[in-house]
C-alpha positions, -999 to +999 in steps of 0.1 A: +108-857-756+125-821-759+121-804-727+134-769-713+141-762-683+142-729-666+163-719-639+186-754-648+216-738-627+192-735-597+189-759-570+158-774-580+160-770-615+195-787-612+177-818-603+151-822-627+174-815-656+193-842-641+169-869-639+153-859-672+187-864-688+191-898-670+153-912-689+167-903-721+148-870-727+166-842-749+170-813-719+177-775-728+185-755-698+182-717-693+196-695-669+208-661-663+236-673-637+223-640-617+246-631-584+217-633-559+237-664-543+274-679-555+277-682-593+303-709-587+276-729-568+254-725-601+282-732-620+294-767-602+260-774-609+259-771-646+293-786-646+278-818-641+247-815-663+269-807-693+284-843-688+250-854-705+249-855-742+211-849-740+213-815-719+225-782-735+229-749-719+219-716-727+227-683-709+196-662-712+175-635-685+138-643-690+127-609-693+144-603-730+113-605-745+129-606-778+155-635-767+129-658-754+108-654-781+138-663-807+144-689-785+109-706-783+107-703-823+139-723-827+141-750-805+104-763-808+099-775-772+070-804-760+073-795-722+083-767-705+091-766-665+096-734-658+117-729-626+131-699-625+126-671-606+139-644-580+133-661-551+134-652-515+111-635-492+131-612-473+154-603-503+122-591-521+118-561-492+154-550-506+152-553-541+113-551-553+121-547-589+143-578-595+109-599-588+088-577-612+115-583-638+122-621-633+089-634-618+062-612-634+081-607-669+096-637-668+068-659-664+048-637-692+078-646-718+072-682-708+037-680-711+038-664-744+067-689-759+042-720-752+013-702-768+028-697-798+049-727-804+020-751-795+039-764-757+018-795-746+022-790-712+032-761-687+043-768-650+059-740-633+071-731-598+044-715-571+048-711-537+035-719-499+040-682-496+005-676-516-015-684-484-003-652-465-022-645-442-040-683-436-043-695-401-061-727-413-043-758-414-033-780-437-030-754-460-054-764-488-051-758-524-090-748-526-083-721-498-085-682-507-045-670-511-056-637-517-036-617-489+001-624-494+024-608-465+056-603-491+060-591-528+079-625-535+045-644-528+021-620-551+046-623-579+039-661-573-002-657-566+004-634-598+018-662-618-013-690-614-036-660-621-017-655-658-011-687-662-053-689-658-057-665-681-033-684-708-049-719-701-086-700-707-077-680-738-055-701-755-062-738-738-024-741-728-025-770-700-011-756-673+004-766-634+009-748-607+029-764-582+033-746-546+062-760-532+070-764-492+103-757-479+133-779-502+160-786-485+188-809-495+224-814-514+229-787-534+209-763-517+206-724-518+228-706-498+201-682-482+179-712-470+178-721-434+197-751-438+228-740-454+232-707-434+228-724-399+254-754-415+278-724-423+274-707-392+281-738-369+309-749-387+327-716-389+314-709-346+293-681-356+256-677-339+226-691-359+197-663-360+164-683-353+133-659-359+099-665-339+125-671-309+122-707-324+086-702-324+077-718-361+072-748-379+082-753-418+069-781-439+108-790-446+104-812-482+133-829-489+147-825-527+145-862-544+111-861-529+101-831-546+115-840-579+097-872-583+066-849-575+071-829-604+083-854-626+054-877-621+027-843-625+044-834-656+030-866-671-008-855-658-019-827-681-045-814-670-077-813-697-109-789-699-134-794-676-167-780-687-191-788-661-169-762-635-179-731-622-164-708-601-195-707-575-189-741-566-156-755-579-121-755-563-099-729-567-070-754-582-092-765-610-111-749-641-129-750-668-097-744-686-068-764-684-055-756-653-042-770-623-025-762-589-009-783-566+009-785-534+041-803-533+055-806-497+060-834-471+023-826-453+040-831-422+054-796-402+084-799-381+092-774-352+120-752-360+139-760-334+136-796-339+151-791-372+179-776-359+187-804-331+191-829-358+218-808-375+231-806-343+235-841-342+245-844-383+274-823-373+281-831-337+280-796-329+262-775-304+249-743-321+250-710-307+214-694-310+207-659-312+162-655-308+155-629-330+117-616-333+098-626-364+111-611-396+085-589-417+069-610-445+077-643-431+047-663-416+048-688-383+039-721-396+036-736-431+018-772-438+007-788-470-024-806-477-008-832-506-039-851-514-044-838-546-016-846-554-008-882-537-049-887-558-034-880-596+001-892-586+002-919-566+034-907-545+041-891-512+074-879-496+090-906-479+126-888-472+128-877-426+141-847-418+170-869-399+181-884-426+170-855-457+198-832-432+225-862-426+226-863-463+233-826-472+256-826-439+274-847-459+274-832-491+282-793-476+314-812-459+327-827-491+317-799-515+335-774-496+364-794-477+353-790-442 
């Protein structure tokens, strides 16, 4: 099949392009190659999708309305993943209006290139960020996410509500996947993971918010992309016997669908960092710091939605998800 994929020079979107590519699927990838993180890192990246015959590039911002739209008409897409976005909690208390453009525009170009060019199936990027303010745990895609804590998670919360509205008017089939902490080769730079690496290899202090009080669903990234692989293949169909009085929130009468995609299994902070103590063999200096605004204590996923339609669960521990991106920061930048 032709797929596109958004956000291809992104650390998740890197992946699935990848392994798309490697079934023998015809992959266009689309990004803007923004400077929110290291352009070379996004551009190592695409260096080694464009050894694929299969995968093509193009440089594109999602909010060109006009661009997209030329873009949908030609190519003639079956799937679209769409994984691009401004992402980051804290960056969106800086810069507010690079969310509304990317993740609110953005994801309204997408929507309106697979109505009109007859896409057979929609899955695009959430967020564990949607459930705010919930203290109930696992969090559960049939809970109320209606009091985010950060403008990065109601951009997200903003996106299942259009894509709701698509799937309804236009009976796009659409999923929602909130994902839970990915961590692994290739990371981001402003993830946990690859800041504190930085930090202890270069003897600077790790910042650890909460005073190490928190506990992140850490999922690692091969376990994710089978996840999304595999939901791409269920597409979800009308259901007309629901109804909002009793139904879940994650299903509809339309086509629609949301899922959580995370290990279902929280890790302590500080736990986290003690095994990349030991990856390393380094002691790291920590700085407590109180918790940051918009940031939330604990997050853990409820994945039996998804394990139900699926069939798969993480499988990758923390010990050895960290030993291999350990191993990967060392070689990709010589340390």
């Amino acid at each position: 099949m032709k797929y596109l994929v958004t956000g291809a020079a992104g650390f998740i979107g890197f992946y699935v392009a990848q392994r798309l590519c490697q079934q023998g699927h015809q992959v266009i990838g689309l990004d803007n190659l923004n400077d929110y993180y290291d352009v070379s890192l996004k551009q190592a990246r695409l260096n080694k999708l464009i050894k694929f015959d299969s995968f093509n590039f193009v440089k594109l911002d999602l909010a060109d309305r006009t661009g997209i739209a030329k873009f949908f008409a030609q190519e003639k897409f079956n799937r679209v993943i769409h994984l691009a976005a401004q992402a980051g909690v804290r960056y969106s208390i800086d810069n507010p209006m690079a969310y509304a453009d990317a993740n609110l525009v953005g994801h309204l170009t997408i929507l309106e290139g697979c109505r009109h060019h007859n896409v057979e199936h929609l899955v695009y990027a959430s967020s564990s960020s949607v459930y705010g303010l919930n203290s109930k745990t696992p969090f559960a895609t049939a809970d109320s996410v209606d009091h985010p804590i950060s403008l990065y998670a109601a951009t997200k919360k903003s996106n299942e509500l259009m894509s709701h509205s698509y799937s309804h008017l236009y009976s796009i089939p659409t999923t929602g996947l909130r994902f839970f902490t990915v961590y692994g080769p290739w990371g981001r730079p402003d993830m946990a993971l690859f800041k504190f690496t930085k930090a202890i290899v270069e003897g600077q202090a790790i910042d650890i918010y909460n005073h190490g009080d928190m506990r992140r669903d850490f999922t690692y990234i091969d376990d994710i992309v089978e996840g999304i692989l595999r939901i791409q293949d269920v597409i979800p169909e009308k259901n007309e016997q629901w109804q909002v009085e009793t139904g879940s929130a994650a299903n509809s009468s339309a086509p629609y669908k949301i899922f959580n995609i995370g290990n279902g299994n929280p890790v302590k902070l500080l736990d986290f960092i003690h095994s990349l103590e030991q990856s390393l063999g380094m002691v790291a200096k920590k700085k407590l710091m109180p918790m940051q605004a918009g940031d939330v204590y604990q997050t853990y996923a409820d994945v039996e939605d998804l394990f139900h339609v699926t069939g798969y669960k993480p499988s990758t521990t923390v010990a050895q998800g960290v030993e291999n991106f350990v191993q990967w920061y060392k070689s990709f930048y010589h340390v």
